[in-house]
Structure formats: C-alpha cells, structure tokens
C-alpha positions in Angstrom: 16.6 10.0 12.2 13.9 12.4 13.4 16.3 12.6 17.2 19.2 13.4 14.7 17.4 15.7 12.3 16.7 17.7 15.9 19.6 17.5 17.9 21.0 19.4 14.4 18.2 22.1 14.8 19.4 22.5 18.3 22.6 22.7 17.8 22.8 24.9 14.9 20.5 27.1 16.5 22.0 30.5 17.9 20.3 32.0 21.1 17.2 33.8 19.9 16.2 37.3 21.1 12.5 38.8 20.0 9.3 36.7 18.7 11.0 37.3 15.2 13.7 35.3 16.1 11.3 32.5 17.8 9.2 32.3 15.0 11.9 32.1 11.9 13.5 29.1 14.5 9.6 27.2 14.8 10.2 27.8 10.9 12.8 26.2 10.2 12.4 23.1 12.7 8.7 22.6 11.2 10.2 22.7 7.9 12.9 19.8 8.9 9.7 18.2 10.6 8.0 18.3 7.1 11.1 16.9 5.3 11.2 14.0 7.6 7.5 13.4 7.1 8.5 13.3 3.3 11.3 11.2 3.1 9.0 8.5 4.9 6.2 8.7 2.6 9.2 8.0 -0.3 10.1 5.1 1.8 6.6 3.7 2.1 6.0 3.9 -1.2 9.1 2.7 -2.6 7.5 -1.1 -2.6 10.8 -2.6 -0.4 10.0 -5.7 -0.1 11.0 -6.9 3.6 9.3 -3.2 4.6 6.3 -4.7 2.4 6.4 -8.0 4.2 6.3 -6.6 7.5 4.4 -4.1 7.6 1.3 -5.2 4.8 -0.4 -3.4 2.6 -3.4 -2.8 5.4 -1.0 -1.1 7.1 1.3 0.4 5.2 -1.5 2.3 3.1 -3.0 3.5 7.1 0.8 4.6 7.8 1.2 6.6 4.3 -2.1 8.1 4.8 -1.2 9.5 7.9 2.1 10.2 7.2 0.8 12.3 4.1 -2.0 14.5 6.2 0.8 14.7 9.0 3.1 16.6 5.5 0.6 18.8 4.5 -0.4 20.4 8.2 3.4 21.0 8.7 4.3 22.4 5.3 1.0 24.7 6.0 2.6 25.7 9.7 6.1 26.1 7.7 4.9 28.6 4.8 2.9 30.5 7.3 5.7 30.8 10.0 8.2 31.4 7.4 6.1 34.3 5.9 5.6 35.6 9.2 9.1 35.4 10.6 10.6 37.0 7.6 7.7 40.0 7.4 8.8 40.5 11.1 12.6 40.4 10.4 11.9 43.3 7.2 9.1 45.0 9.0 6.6 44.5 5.9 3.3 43.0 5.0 2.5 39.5 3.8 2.4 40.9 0.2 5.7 42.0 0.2 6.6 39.0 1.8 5.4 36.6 -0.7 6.5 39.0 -3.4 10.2 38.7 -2.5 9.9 34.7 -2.6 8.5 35.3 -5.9 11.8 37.0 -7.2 14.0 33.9 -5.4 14.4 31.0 -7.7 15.2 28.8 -4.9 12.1 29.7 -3.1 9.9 30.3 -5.7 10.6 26.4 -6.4 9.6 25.7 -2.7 6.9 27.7 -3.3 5.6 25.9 -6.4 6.2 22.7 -4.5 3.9 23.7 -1.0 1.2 24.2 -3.8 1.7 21.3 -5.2 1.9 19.0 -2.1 -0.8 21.1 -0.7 -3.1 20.1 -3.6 -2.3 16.5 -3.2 -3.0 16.1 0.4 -6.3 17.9 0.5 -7.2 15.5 -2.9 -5.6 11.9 -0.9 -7.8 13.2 2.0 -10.9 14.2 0.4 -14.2 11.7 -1.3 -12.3 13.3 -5.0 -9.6 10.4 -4.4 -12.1 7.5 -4.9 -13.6 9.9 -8.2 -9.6 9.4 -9.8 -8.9 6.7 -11.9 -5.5 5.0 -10.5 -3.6 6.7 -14.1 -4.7 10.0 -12.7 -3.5 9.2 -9.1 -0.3 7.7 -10.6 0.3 11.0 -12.4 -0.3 13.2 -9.2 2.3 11.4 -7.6 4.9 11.7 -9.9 4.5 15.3 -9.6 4.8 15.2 -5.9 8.5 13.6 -6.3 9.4 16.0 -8.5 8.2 18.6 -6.3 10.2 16.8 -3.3 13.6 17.6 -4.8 12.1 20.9 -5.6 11.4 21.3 -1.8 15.2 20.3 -1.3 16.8 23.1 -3.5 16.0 25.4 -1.0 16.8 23.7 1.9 20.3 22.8 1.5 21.1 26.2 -0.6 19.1 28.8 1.8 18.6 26.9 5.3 20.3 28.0 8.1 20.9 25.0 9.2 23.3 24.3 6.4 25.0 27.3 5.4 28.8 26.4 6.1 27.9 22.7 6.8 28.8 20.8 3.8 28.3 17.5 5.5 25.1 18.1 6.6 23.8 19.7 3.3 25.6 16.0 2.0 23.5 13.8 4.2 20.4 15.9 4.1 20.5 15.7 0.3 21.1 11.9 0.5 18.3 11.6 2.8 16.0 12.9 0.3 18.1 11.5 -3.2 18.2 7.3 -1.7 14.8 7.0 -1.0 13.9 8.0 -4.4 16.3 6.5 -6.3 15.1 3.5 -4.9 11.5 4.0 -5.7 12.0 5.2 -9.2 14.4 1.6 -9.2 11.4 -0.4 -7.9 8.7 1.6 -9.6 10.3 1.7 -12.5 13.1 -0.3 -13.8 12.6 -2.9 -11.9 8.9 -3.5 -13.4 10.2 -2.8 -16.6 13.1 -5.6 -16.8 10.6 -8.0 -15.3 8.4 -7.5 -18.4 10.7 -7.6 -20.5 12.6 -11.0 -19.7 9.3 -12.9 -18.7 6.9 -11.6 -21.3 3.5 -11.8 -19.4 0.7 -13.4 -21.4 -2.9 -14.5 -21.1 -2.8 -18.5 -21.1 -6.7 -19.3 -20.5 -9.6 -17.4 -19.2 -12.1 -19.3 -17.1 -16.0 -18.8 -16.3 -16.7 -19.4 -12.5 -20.1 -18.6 -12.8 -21.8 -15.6 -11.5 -20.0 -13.3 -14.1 -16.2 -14.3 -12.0 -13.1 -15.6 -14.6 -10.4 -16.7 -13.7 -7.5 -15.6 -15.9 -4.4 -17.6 -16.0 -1.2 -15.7 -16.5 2.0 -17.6 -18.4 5.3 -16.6 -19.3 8.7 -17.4 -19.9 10.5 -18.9 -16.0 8.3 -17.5 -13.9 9.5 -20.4 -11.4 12.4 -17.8 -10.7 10.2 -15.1 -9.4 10.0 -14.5 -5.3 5.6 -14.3 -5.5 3.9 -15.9 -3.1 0.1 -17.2 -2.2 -2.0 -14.2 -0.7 0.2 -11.8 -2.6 -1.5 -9.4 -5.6 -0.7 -7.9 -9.1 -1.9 -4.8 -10.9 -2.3 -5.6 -14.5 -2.3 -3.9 -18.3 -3.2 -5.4 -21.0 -1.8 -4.7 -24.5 -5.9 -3.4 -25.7 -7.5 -0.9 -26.0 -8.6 0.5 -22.5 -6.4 -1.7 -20.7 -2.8 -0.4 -21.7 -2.4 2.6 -19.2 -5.1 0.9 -17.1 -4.4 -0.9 -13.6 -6.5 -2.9 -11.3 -5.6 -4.8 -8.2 -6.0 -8.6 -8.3 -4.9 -11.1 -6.1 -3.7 -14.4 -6.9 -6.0 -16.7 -6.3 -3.9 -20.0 -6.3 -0.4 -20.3 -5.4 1.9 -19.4 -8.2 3.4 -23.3 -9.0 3.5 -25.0 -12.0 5.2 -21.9 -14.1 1.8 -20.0 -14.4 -0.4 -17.4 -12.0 -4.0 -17.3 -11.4 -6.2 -14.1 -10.9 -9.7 -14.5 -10.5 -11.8 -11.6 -11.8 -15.0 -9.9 -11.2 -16.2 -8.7 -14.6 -17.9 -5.5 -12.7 -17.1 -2.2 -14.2 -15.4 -1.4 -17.4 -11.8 -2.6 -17.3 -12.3 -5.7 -15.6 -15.1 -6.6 -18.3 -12.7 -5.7 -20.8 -10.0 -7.7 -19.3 -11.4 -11.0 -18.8 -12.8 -10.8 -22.5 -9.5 -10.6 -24.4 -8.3 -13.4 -26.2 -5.3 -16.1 -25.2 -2.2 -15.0 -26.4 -2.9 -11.5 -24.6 0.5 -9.5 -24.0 0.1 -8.1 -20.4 2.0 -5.7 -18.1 2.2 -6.8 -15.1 3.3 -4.8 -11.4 4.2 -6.7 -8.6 3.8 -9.0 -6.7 2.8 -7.1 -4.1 1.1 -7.5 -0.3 2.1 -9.0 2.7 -0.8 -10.9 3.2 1.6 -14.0 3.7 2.1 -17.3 5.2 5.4 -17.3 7.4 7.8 -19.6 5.3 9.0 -21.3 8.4 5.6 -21.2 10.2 4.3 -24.6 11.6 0.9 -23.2 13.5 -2.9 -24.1 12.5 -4.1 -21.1 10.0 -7.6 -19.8 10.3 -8.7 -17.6 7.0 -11.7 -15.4 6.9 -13.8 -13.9 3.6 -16.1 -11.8 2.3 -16.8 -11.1 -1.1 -14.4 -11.7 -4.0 -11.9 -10.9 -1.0 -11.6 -15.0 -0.7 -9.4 -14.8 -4.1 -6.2 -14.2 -2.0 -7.9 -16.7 1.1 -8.2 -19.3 -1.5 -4.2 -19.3 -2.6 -3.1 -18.9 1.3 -5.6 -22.2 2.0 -3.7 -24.4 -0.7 -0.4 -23.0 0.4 -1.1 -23.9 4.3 -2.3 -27.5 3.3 1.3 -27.7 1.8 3.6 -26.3 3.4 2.3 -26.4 6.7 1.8 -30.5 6.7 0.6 -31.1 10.0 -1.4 -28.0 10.6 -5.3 -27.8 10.5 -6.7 -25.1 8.1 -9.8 -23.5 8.7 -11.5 -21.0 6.0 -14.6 -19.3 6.9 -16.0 -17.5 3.7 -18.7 -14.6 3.8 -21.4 -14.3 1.2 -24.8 -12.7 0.3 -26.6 -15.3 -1.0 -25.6 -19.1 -1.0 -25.1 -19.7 -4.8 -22.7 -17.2 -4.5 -19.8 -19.0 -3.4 -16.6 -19.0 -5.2 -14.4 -22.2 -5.9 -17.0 -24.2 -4.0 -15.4 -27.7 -6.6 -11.8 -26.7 -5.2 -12.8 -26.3 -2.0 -14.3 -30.1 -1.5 -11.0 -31.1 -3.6 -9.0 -29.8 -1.5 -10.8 -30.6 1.3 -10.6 -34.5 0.1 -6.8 -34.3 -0.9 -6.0 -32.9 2.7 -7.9 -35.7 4.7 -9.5 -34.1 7.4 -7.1 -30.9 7.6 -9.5 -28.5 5.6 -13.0 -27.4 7.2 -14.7 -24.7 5.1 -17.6 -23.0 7.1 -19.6 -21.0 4.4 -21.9 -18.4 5.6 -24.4 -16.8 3.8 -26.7 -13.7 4.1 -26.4 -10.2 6.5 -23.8 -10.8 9.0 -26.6 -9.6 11.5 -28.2 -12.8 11.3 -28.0 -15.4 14.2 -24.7 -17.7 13.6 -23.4 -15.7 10.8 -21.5 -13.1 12.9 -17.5 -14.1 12.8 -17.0 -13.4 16.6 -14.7 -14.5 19.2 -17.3 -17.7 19.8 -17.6 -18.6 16.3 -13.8 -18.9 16.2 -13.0 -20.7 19.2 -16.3 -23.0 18.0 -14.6 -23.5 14.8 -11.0 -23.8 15.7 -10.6 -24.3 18.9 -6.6 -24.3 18.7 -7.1 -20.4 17.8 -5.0 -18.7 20.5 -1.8 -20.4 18.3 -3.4 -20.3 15.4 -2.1 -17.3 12.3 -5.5 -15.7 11.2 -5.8 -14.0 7.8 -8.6 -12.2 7.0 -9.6 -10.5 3.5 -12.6 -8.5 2.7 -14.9 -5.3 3.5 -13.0 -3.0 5.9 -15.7 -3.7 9.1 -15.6 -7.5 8.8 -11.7 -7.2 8.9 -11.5 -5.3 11.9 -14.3 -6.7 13.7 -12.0 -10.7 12.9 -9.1 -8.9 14.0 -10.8 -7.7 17.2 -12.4 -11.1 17.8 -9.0 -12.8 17.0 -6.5 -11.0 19.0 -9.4 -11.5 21.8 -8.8 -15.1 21.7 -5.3 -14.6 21.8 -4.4 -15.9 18.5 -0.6 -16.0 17.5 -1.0 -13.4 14.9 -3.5 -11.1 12.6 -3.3 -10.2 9.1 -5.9 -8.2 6.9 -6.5 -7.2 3.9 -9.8 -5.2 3.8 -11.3 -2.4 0.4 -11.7 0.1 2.7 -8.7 1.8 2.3 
C-alpha cells in the first residue's frame, strides 16, 4: 500500500520549480506518509484475530508503539512543511500562516487533530503512560479515532493529490473508513453481543495461598467460544470500582468443561476488589485475546518458561500440550523469589502423574544471578535436550523473556513466543 500510496504522489505531482514548490511537494508526501502510519495503527489495534495470532501481543504492542512515535514525527515534519510551503507560496509570516488555517474549517479540523495526536504520542511515549489508569488510556484513544477522520476531511477535500480524482479520494477514504469500522465492530459490538448472549458470571473464587485466587468464570455455552489456553481476558465487574475498571488476566487452565479460570494476584486496589466479590458476580468480559498459543496442528515437544504470576498463562498451555500434543514431552521451568512461592505446585505433580513421564517441572527459586538458576542456552539443552524442535513459550518480566528467547533461538528451537510486563 505504502508503494501505491507513492507511485500516486509521483504521479500526481507536477514538475516543481523554486524551494516553495519542493517543500509544499515534501508536504504533501509526508502527510500521505503520516496517513499510512495511521491507518496501520487502526489495523493493529483493531484486535483481528488471525493478525492477533500471528503476530502476538509481545509484538504487536512493540509494532504499535513504533508505528505510533513513527505518526507523531511525520505529522510534526507535515505541519511544519506545510506552514512553511504555504508562507513561501503568500510571501508571509508563520502567524499569518497559521491564522489563515484558523479561518479554514477543513484545516482547522486538521489542525485540532495534529494537537490531538501530538498530545497522545508524546503521553504513549513518555513515564505519564504507566501514571494512567487503562479508563483514561481507553478515553485518549477514542479521541485519537475521532481525530483520524478529522485528519481525512482535509485530505480528500483540499489535497492536491485528489482534486479531480474521485477514485482516489474513494479509495483513500476507504483506506481510512474499513479499518475503523472494523475496530469499532471488534471493540465494540462485537464485545457487547458476546456479553449479552453469554452473560459472564463469577462461579467460585479460590485461595491459592500467598494472597493468589483463582476465580472461575461461568456462563451460558461458552463451549461455542474460539478461546484458547495461553490466551487472556480484561475483566469488569458489575461493583463498585470494578464497572469501568479493566485488568489483564490470563487464563490459567484451558477453557473446557463450559467454565474459565483466571488466577489473580490480589495486589493493588481492583484486583483486591475483584477476587473479594461474591458468586453470582455479573462480569464484563473483553476478549479472549493474545497469541501466546499452541499451534492446533502442532506435534513438537513444548518447553514453557515463568516468572512471577506470568506462569498463569504457562500453566493453561502445559495442560493443553499434555492433551493435545499426546506424544510430546512437556517441559515447564518456573521462576520464583522464594521457594514457598510457587503457584499450582498440587496441579503440577497431578498433572505430572496423569501424564506419566511426559511433564518435568524444574522450579527455580531466588535471584536469577545465582549459580543454576540462570535460564540459558545450557540449562535448556540440560533440560530438554530435544530443544532445537521443540515450541518454547515464555511468560514473565521483560529481561527473562528476551534473555529465553536469546538462549532459545541459540539452540535452534523450532519457534519462540513471549509474553513479558514490560511493555
């Protein structure tokens, strides 16, 4: 698309004479350049599944945040070229510049929309992002759509490139309008006719010691819904605190018998409150999202790496492997401070007893500096020794995922997956 968008530029571009002309033509490319940048940040966040499944949430949250920097810096160069080139084409000052986009309705909207997406970059860039509560970030990016057909008014009605080119002003309005129809379909209705037909509630809330619950999620045929092991949910709760609130969780057994599990850290406010309510519980549930996977056809031994309360997720993809990868070994290697610390210990040794021999669960406790307890490229081929065809998974802090992925791909293992908090 970007070739296409381009090869239009080019060809709608008469020859240029002076650095006015040069300048207004740097404008207008940079500002197709920006509109591309846009239309993929739509995409990404538009939760497509198959996109979704490919890419993973590791990933795709990099890809967005680069994408989204990449916006900014070429709707800055845009506004400043465009208030140049035009002060060049009148002969006046950047005052009078701006003050003639001001009368303009078209541009005043593009105006209001640079600010906008301006303020919203430097904030997604910035330590203020991780100060936001996730209502807050929702919010800010509701008013970036609405500032992206904003941004599109004055492209199609005032860009050379499509004065007297209905077709393209067609496409180029599709290009934005699809991508965001889809979202707001997947964002929003989507989520909303899910909750409505399968009427999420809170079935039973368990202590796993250490102030962890596990909170099992019911409903009316949630056998029909595509969610899968390793896969997560963002959850509200119909209480006080917990309505317009949303917190990640990841499933932390595969979703069979017509209920889900999410195992909960009751660590900071909303996740105190949530794994106090009563059963009965109406929740709100979005998703299921991630891509941390198992292949559905896959037939290769699985290796899966943990730290922290990131072995939720490990713990579903472990039971999953076990069935429906019958003749492969399964391998967990789980991450903690302190040795009474580790979650699901009971499943582990039943699963370990129901899968005769296929389930090895290395636990290692205390700073990763410590002699044995670094997950390395000899650790791994100590531990699995099949690992260059093995699929490795790995969930917790940022460094232990990329350091596994490192250590992994260095053995030649088949393929990689994380999920790290460090995006």
């Amino acid at each position: 698309m970007a070739a296409i968008t381009v090869g239009w530029w080019w060809a709608t571009t008469s020859a240029v004479s002076g650095l006015g002309s040069v300048v207004m033509e740097a404008a207008r490319l940079s500002g197709f350049l920006s509109g591309l940048a846009v239309i993929s940040l739509v995409v990404l966040a538009a939760r497509i599944g198959p996109l979704d499944q490919a890419l993973g949430s590791e990933t795709l949250y990099r890809w967005h945040g680069w994408l989204g920097r990449y916006a900014v810096i070429m709707i800055l160069i845009h506004f400043v070229l465009v208030t140049a080139g035009y002060g060049m084409a009148d002969k006046t000052g950047v005052i009078a510049t701006l003050s003639l986009f001001l009368i303009d309705p078209n541009l005043l909207l593009a105006f209001v929309a640079v600010l906008a997406l301006i303020v919203i970059g430097l904030v997604s860039g910035t330590a203020l992002r991780r100060k936001l509560s996730y209502e807050a970030w929702q919010a800010m990016h509701v008013v970036t759509y609405a500032t992206i057909l904003l941004a599109l008014l004055h492209q199609v009605s005032t860009g050379a490139q499509f004065l007297d080119h209905p077709v393209a002003s067609a496409l180029w309005t599709l290009a934005y309008i699809v991508p965001v129809a889809v979202l707001l379909t997947n964002r929003l209705a989507r989520p909303v006719l899910m909750n409505l037909a399968h009427r999420f509630a809170i079935t039973a809330v368990v202590s796993e010691g250490n102030d962890v619950y596990s909170i099992y999620i019911g409903g009316v045929g949630l056998q029909g819904l595509d969610v899968r092991a390793g896969q997560y949910i963002r959850v509200h709760a119909d209480a006080p605190g917990l309505r317009w609130a949303s917190n990640p969780y990841s499933l932390s057994a595969p979703p069979w018998n017509g209920q889900w599990r999410i195992t909960v850290k009751a660590l900071g406010g909303e996740s105190s409150r949530l794994v106090s309510l009563p059963v009965g519980t109406r929740l709100w549930i979005e998703g299921p999202l991630g891509g941390l996977t198992l292949d559905q056809n896959g037939t290769r031994p699985v290796v899966l790496v943990a730290s922290g309360t990131g072995v939720t997720p490990i713990r579903a993809l472990a039971e999953a492997a076990l069935v429906q990868r019958p003749k492969a070994p399964v391998v967990v290697i789980q991450r903690v401070r302190r040795p009474g610390e580790q979650l699901f210990a009971s499943e582990w040794a039943g699963l370990a007893k129901w899968a005769k021999g296929r389930l090895t669960v290395h636990l290692r406790a205390g700073p990763r500096t410590e002699p044995g307890n670094q997950v390395d490229a000899v650790m791994l081929r100590r531990v699995a020794p099949w690992i260059a065809r093995a699929d490795v998974y790995v969930c917790g802090s940022a460094d232990l995922a990329e350091s596994v992925r490192t250590a992994a791909l260095g053995c030649g293992a088949a393929s990689v997956r994380i999920e790290s908090f460090g995006w």
